[in-house]
N, CA, C and O atoms as a printed pandas DataFrame, in Angstrom:
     atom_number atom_name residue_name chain_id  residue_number  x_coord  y_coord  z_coord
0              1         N          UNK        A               1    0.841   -1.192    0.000
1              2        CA          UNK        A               1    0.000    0.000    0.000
2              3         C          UNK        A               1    0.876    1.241    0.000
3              4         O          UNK        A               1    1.686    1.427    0.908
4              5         N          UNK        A               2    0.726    2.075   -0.986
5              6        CA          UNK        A               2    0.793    3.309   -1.001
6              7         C          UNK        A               2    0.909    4.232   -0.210
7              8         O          UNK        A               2    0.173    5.151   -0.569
8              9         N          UNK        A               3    1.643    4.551    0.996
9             10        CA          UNK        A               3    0.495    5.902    2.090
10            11         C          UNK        A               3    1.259    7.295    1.476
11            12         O          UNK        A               3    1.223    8.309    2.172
12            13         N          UNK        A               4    1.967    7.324    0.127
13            14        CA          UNK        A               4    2.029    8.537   -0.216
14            15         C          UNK        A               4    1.292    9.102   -0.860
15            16         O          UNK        A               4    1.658    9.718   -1.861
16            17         N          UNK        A               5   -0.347    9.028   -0.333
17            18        CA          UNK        A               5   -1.475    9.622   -0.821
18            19         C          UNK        A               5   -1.205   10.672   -1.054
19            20         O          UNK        A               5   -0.085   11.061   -0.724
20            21         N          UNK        A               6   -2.132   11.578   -1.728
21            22        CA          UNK        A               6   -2.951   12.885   -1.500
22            23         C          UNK        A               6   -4.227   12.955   -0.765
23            24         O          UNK        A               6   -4.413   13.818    0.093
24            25         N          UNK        A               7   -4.875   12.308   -0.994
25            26        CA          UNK        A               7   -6.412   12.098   -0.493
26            27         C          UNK        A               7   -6.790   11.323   -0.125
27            28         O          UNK        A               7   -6.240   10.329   -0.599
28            29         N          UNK        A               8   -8.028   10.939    1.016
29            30        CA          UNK        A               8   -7.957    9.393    1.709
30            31         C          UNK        A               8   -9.364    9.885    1.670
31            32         O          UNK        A               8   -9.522   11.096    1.520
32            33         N          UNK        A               9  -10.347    9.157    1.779
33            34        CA          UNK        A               9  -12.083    9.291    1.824
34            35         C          UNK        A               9  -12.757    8.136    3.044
35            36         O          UNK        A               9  -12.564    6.955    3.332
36            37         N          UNK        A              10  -13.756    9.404    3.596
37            38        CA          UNK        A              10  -14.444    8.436    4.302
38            39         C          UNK        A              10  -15.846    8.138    3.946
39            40         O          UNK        A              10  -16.599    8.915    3.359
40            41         N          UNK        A              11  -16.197    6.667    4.448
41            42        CA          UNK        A              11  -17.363    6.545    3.573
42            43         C          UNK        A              11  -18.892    6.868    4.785
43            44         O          UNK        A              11  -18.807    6.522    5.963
44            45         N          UNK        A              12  -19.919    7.418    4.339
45            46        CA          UNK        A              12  -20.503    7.276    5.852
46            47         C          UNK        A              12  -22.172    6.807    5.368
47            48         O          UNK        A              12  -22.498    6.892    4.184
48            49         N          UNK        A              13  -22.854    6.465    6.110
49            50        CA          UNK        A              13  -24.525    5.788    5.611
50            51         C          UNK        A              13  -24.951    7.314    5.501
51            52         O          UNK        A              13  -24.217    8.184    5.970
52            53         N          UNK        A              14  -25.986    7.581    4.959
53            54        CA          UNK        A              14  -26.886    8.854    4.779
54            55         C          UNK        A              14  -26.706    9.630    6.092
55            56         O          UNK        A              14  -25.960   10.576    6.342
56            57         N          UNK        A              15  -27.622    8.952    6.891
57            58        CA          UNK        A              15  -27.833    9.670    8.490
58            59         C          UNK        A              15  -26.402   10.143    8.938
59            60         O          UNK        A              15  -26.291   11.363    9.051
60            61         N          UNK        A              16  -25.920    9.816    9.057
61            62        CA          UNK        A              16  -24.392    9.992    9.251
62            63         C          UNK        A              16  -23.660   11.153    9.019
63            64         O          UNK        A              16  -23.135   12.041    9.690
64            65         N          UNK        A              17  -23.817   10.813    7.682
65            66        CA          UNK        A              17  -23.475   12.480    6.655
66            67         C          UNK        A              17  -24.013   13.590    7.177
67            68         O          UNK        A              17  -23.508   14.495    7.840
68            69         N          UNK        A              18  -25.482   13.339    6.659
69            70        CA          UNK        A              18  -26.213   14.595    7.328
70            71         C          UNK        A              18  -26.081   14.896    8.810
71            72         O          UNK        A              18  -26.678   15.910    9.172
72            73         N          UNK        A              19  -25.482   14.283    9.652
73            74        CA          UNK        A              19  -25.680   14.548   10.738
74            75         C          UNK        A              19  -24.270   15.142   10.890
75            76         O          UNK        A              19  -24.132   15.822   11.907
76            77         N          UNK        A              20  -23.051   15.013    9.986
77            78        CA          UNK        A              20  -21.615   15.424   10.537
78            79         C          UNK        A              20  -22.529   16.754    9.373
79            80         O          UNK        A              20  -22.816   17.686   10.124
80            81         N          UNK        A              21  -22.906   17.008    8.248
81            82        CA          UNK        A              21  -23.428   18.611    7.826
82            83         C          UNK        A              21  -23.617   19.630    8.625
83            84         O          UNK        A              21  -23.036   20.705    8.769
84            85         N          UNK        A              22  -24.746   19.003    9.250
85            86        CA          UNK        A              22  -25.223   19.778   10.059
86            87         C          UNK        A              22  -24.312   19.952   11.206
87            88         O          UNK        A              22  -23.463   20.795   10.914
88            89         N          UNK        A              23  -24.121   19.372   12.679
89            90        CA          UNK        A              23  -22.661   19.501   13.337
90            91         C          UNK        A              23  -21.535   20.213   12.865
91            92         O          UNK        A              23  -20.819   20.952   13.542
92            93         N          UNK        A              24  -21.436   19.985   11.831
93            94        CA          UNK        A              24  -19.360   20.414   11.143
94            95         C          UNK        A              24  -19.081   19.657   11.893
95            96         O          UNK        A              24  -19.171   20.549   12.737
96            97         N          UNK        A              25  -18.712   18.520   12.663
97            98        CA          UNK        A              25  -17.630   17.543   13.137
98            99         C          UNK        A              25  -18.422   16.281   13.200
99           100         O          UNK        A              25  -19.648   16.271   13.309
100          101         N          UNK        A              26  -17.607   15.127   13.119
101          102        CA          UNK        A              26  -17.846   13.881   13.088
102          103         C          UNK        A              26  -16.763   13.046   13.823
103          104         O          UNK        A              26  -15.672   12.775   13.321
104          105         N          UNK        A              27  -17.256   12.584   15.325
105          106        CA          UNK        A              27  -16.791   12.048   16.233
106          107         C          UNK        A              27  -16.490   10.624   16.056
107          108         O          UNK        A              27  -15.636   10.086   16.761
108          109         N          UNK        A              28  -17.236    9.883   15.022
109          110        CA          UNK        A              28  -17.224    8.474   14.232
110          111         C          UNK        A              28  -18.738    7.715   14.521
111          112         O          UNK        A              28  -19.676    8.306   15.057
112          113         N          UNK        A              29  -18.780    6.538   14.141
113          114        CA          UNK        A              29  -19.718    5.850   14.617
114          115         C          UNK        A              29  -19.173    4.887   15.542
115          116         O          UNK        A              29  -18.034    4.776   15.996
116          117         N          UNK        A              30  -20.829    3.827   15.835
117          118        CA          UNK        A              30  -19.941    2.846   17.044
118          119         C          UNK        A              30  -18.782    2.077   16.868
119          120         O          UNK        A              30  -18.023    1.701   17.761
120          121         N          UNK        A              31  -18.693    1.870   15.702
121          122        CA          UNK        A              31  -16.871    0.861   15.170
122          123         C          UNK        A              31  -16.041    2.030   15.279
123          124         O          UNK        A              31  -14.958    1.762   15.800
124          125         N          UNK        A              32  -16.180    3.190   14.975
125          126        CA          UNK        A              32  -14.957    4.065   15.173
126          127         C          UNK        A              32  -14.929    4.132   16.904
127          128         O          UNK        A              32  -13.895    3.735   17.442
128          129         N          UNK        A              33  -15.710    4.477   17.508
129          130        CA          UNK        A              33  -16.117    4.447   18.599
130          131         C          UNK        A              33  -15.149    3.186   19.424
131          132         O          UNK        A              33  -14.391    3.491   20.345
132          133         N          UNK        A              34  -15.247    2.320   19.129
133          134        CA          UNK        A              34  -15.179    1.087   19.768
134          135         C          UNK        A              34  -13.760    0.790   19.198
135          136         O          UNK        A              34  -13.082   -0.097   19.718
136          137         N          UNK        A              35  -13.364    1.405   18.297
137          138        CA          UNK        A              35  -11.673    1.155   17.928
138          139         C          UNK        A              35  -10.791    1.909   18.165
139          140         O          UNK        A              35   -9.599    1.612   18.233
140          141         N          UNK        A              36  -11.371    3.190   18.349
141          142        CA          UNK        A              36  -10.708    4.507   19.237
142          143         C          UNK        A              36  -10.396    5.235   18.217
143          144         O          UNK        A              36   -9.696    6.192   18.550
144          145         N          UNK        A              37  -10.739    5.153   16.562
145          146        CA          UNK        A              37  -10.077    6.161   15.398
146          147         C          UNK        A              37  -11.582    5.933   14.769
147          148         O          UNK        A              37  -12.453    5.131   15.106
148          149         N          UNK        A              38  -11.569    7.063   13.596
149          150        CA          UNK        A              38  -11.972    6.741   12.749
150          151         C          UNK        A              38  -11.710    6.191   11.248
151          152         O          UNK        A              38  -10.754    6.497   10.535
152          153         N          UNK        A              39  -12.527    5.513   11.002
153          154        CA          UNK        A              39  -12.020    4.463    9.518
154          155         C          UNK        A              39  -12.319    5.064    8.373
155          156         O          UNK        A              39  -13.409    5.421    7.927
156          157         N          UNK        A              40  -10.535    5.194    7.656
157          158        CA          UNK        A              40  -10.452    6.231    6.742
158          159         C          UNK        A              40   -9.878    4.971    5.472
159          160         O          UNK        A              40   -9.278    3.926    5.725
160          161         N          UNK        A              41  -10.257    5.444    4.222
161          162        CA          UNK        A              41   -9.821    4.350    3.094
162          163         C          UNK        A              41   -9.155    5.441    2.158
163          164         O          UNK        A              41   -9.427    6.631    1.997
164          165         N          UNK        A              42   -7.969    4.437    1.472
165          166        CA          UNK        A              42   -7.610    5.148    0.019
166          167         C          UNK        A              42   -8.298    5.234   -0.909
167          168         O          UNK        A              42   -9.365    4.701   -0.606
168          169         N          UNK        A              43   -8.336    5.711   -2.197
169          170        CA          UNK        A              43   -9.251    5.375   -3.053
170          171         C          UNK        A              43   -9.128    4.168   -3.827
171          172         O          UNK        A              43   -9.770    4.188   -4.877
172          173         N          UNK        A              44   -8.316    2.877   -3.527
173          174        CA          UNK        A              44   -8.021    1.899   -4.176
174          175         C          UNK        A              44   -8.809    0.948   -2.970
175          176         O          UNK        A              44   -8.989   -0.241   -3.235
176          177         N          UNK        A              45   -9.098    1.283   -2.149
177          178        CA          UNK        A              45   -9.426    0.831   -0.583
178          179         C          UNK        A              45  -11.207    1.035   -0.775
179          180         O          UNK        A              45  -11.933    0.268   -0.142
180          181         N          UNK        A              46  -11.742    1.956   -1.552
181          182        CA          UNK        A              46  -12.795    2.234   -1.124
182          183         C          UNK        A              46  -13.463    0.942   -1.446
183          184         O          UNK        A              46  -13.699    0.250   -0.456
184          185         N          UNK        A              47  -13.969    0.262   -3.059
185          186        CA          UNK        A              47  -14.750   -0.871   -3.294
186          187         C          UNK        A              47  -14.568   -2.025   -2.038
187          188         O          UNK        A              47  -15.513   -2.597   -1.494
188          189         N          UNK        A              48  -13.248   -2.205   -1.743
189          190        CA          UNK        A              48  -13.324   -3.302   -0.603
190          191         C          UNK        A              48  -14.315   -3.280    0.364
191          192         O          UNK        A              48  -15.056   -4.134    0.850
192          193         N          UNK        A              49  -14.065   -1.549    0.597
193          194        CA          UNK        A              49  -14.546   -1.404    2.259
194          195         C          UNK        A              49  -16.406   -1.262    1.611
195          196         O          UNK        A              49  -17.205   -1.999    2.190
196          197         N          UNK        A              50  -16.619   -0.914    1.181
197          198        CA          UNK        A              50  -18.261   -0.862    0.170
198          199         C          UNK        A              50  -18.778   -2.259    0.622
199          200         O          UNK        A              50  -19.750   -2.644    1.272
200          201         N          UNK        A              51  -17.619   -2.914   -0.055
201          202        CA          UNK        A              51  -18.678   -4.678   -0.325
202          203         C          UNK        A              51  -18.608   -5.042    1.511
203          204         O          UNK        A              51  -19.604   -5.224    2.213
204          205         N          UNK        A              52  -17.493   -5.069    1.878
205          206        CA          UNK        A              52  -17.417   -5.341    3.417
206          207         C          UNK        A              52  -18.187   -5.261    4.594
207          208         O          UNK        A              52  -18.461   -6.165    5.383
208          209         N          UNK        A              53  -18.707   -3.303    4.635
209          210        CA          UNK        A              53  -19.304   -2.996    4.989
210          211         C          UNK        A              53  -20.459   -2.503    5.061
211          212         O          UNK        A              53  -21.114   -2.392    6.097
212          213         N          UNK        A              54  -20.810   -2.153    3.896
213          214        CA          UNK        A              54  -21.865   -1.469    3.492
214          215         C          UNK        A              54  -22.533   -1.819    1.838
215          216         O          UNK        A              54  -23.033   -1.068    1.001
216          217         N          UNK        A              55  -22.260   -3.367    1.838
217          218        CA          UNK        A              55  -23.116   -4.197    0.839
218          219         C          UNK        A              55  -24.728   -3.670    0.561
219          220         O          UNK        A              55  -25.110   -3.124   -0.475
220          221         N          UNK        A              56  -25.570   -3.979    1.761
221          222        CA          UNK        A              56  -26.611   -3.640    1.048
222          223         C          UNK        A              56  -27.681   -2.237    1.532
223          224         O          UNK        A              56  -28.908   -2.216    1.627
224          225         N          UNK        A              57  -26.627   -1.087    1.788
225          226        CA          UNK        A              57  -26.959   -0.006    2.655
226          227         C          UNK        A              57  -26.552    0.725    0.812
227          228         O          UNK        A              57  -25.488    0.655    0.197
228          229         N          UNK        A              58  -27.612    1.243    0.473
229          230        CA          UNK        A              58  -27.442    2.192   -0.787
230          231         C          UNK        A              58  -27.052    4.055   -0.913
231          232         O          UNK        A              58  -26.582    4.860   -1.716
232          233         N          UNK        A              59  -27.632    3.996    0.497
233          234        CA          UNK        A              59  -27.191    5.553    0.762
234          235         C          UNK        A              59  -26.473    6.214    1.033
235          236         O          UNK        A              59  -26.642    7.215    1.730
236          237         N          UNK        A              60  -25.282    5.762    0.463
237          238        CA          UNK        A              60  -24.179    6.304    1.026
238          239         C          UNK        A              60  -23.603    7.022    0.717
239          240         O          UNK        A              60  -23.682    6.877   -0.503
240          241         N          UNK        A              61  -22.582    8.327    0.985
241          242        CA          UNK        A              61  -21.995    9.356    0.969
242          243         C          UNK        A              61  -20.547    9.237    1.372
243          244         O          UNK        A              61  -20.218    8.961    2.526
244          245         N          UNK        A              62  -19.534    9.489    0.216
245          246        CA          UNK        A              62  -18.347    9.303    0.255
246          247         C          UNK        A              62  -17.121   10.465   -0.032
247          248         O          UNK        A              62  -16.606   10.653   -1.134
248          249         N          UNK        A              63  -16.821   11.108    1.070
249          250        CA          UNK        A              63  -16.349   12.325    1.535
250          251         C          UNK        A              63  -14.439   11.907    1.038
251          252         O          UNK        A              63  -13.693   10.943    1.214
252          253         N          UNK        A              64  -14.329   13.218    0.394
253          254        CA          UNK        A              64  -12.586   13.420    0.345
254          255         C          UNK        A              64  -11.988   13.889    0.699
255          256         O          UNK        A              64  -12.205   15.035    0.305
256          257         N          UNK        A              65  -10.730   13.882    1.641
257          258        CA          UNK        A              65  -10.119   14.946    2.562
258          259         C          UNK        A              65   -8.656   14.575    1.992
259          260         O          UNK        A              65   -8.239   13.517    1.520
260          261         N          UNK        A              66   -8.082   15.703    2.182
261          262        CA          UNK        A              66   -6.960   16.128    1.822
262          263         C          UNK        A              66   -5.516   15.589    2.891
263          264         O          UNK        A              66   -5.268   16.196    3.933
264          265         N          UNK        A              67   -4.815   14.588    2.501
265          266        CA          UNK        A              67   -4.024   14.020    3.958
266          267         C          UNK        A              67   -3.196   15.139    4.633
267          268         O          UNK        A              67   -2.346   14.760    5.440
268          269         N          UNK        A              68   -3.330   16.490    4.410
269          270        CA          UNK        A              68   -2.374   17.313    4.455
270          271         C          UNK        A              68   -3.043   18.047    5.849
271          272         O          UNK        A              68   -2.509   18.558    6.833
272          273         N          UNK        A              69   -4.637   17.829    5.409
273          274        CA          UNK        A              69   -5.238   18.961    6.581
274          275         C          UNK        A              69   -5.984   17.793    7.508
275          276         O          UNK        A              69   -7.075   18.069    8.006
276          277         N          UNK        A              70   -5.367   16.449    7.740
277          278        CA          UNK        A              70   -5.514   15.498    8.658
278          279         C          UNK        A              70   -4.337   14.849    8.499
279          280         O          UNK        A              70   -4.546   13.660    8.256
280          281         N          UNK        A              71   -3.459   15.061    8.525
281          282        CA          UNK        A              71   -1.751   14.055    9.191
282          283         C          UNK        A              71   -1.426   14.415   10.207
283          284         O          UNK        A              71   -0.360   13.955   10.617
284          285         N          UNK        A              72   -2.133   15.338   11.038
285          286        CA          UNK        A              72   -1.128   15.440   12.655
286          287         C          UNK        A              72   -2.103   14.509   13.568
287          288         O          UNK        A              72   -1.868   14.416   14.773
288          289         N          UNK        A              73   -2.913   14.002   13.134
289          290        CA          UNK        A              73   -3.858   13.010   13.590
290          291         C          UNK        A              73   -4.613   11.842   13.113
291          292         O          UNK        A              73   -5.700   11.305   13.328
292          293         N          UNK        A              74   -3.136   11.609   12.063
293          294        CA          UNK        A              74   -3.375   10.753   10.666
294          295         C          UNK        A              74   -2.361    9.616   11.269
295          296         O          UNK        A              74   -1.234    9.761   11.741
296          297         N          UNK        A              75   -3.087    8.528   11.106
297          298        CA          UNK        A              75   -1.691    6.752   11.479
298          299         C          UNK        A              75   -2.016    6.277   10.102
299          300         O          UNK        A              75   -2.901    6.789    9.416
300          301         N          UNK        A              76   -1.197    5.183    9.686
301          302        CA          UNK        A              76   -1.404    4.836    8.857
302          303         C          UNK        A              76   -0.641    2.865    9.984
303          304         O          UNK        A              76    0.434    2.552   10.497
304          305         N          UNK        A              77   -2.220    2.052    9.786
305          306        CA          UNK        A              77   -1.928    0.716   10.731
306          307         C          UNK        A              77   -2.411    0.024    9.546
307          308         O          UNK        A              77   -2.843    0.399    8.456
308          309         N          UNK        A              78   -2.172   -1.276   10.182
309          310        CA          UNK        A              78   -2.712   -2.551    9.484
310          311         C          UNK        A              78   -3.871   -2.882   10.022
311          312         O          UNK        A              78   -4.147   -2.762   11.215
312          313         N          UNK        A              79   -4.449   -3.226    9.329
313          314        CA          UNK        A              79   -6.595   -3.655    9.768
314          315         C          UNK        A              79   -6.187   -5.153    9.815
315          316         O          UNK        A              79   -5.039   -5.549    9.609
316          317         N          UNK        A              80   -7.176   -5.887   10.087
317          318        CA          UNK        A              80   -7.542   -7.224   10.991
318          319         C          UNK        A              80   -6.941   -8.155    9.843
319          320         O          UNK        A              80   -6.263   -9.154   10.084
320          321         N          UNK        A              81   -7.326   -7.630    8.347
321          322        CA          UNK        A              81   -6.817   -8.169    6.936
322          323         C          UNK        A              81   -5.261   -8.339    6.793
323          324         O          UNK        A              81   -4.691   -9.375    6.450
324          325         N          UNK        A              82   -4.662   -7.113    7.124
325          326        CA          UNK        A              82   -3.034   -7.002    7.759
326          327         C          UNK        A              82   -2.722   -5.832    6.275
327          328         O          UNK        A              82   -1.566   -5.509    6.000
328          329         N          UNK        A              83   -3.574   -5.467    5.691
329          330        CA          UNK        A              83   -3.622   -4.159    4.134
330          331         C          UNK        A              83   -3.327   -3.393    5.692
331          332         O          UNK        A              83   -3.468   -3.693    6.877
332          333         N          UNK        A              84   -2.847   -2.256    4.912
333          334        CA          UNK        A              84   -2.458   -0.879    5.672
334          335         C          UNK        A              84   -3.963    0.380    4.906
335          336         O          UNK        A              84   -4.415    0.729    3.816
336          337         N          UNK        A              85   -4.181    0.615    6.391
337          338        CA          UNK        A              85   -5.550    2.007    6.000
338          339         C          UNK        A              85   -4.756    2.614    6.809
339          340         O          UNK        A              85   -3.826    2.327    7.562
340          341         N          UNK        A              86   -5.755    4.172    6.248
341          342        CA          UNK        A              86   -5.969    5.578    7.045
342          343         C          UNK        A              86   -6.507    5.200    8.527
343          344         O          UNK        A              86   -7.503    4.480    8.588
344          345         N          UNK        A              87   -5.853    5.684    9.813
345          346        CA          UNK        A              87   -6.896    5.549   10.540
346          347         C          UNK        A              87   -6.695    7.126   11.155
347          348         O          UNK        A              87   -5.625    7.727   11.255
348          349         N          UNK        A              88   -8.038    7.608   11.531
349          350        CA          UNK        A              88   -7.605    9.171   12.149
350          351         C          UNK        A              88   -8.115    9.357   13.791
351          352         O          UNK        A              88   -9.194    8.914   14.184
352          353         N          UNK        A              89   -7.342    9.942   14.491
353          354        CA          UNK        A              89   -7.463    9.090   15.231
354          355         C          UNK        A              89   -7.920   11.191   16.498
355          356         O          UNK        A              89   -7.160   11.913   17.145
356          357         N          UNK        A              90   -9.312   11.276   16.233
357          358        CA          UNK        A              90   -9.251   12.935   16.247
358          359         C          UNK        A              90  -10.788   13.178   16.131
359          360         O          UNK        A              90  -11.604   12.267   16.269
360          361         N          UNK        A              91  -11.072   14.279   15.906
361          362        CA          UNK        A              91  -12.754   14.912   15.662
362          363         C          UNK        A              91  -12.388   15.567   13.930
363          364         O          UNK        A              91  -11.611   16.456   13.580
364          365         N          UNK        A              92  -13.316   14.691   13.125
365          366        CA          UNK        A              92  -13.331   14.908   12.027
366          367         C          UNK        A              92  -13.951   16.348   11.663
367          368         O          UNK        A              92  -15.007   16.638   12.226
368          369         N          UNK        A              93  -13.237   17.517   10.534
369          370        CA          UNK        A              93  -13.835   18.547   11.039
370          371         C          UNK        A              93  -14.535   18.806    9.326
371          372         O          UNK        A              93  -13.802   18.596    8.359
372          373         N          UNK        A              94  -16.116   19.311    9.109
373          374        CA          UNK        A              94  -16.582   19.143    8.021
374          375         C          UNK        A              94  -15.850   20.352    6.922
375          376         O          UNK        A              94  -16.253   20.364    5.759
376          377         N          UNK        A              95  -15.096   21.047    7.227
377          378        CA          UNK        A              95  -14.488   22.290    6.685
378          379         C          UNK        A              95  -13.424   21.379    5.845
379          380         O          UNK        A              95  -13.019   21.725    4.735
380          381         N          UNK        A              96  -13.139   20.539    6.300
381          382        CA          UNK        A              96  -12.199   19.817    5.563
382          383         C          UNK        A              96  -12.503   18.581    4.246
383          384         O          UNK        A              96  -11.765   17.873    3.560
384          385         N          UNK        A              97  -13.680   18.741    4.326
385          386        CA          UNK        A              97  -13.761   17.950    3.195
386          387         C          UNK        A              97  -13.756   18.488    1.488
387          388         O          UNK        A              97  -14.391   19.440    1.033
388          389         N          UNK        A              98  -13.084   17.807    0.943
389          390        CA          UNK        A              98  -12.778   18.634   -0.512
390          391         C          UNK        A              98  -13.960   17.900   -1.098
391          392         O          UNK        A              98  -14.575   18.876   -1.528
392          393         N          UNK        A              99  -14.301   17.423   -1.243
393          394        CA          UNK        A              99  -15.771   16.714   -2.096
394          395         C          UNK        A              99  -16.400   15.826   -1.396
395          396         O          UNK        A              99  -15.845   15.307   -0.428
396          397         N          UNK        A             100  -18.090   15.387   -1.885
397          398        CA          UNK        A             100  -18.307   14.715   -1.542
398          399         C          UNK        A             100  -19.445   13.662   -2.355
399          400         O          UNK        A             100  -20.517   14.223   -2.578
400          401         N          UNK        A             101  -19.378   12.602   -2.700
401          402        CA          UNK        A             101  -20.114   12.025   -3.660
402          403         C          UNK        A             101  -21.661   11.069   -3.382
403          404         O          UNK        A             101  -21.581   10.543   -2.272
404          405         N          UNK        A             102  -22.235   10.921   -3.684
405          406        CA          UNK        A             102  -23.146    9.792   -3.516
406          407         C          UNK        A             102  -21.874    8.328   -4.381
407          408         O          UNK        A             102  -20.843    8.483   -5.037
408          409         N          UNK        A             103  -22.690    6.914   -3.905
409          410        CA          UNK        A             103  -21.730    6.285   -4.179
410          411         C          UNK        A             103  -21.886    5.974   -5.374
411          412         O          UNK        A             103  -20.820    5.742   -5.946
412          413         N          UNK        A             104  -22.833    5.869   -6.016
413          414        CA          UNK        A             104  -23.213    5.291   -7.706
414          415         C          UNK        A             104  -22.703    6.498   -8.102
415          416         O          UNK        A             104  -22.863    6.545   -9.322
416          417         N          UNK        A             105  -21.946    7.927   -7.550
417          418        CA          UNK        A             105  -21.018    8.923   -8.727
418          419         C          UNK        A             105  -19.872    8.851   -8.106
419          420         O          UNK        A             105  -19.443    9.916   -7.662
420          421         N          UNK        A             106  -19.111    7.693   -7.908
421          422        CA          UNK        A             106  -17.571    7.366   -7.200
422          423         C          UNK        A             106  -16.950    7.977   -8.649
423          424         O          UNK        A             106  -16.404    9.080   -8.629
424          425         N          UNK        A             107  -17.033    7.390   -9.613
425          426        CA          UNK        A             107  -15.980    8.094  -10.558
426          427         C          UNK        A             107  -16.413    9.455  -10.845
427          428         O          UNK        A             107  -16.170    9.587  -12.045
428          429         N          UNK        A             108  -16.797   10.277  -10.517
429          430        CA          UNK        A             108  -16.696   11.891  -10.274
430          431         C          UNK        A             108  -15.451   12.063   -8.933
431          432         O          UNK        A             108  -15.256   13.026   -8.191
432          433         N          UNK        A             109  -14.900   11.011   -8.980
433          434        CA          UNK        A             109  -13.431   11.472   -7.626
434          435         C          UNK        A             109  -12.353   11.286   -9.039
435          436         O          UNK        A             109  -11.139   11.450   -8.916
């Protein structure tokens, strides 16, 4: 794996989204919650984490952040698979997102 990204994306269910919109920050959900970071993917990372996690959840919203204005609270670990992800390990802040897609317009990234 790569971690000389530019950009790492997080993926989130509808409610989610709208709820870090409205807020400006996103604290994670209960797996971020319960792992102590939040779960950040490359863009070669994203289809995995789609089918993995969010198979048959259609609403989803897939945010791009810039690794530049999240690396002082940016790790880069091995997941349970032993692939190396983003993990951020912080209060996600919505000012920072450079785009954001529905998932059936992933290639608009």
């Amino acid at each position: 794996m790569n971690t000389n990204t530019s950009f790492i994306y997080r993926i989130f269910k509808e409610k989610e989204f709208m709820n870090f919109k409205k807020n400006k920050k996103f604290v994670g959900n209960k797996l971020d919650i319960d792992s102590g970071f939040i779960h950040l993917s490359t863009y070669e990372q994203i289809e995995g984490t789609l089918t993995k996690y969010f198979e048959e959840n259609n609403n989803i919203f897939i945010s791009k952040f810039k690794v530049s204005d999240l690396q002082d609270s940016l790790k880069w670990e091995k997941s349970s698979d032993s692939e190396i992800f983003p993990h951020f390990y912080g209060i996600l802040k919505f000012k920072f997102i450079v785009k954001t897609v529905k998932r059936e317009n992933i290639h608009e990234f």
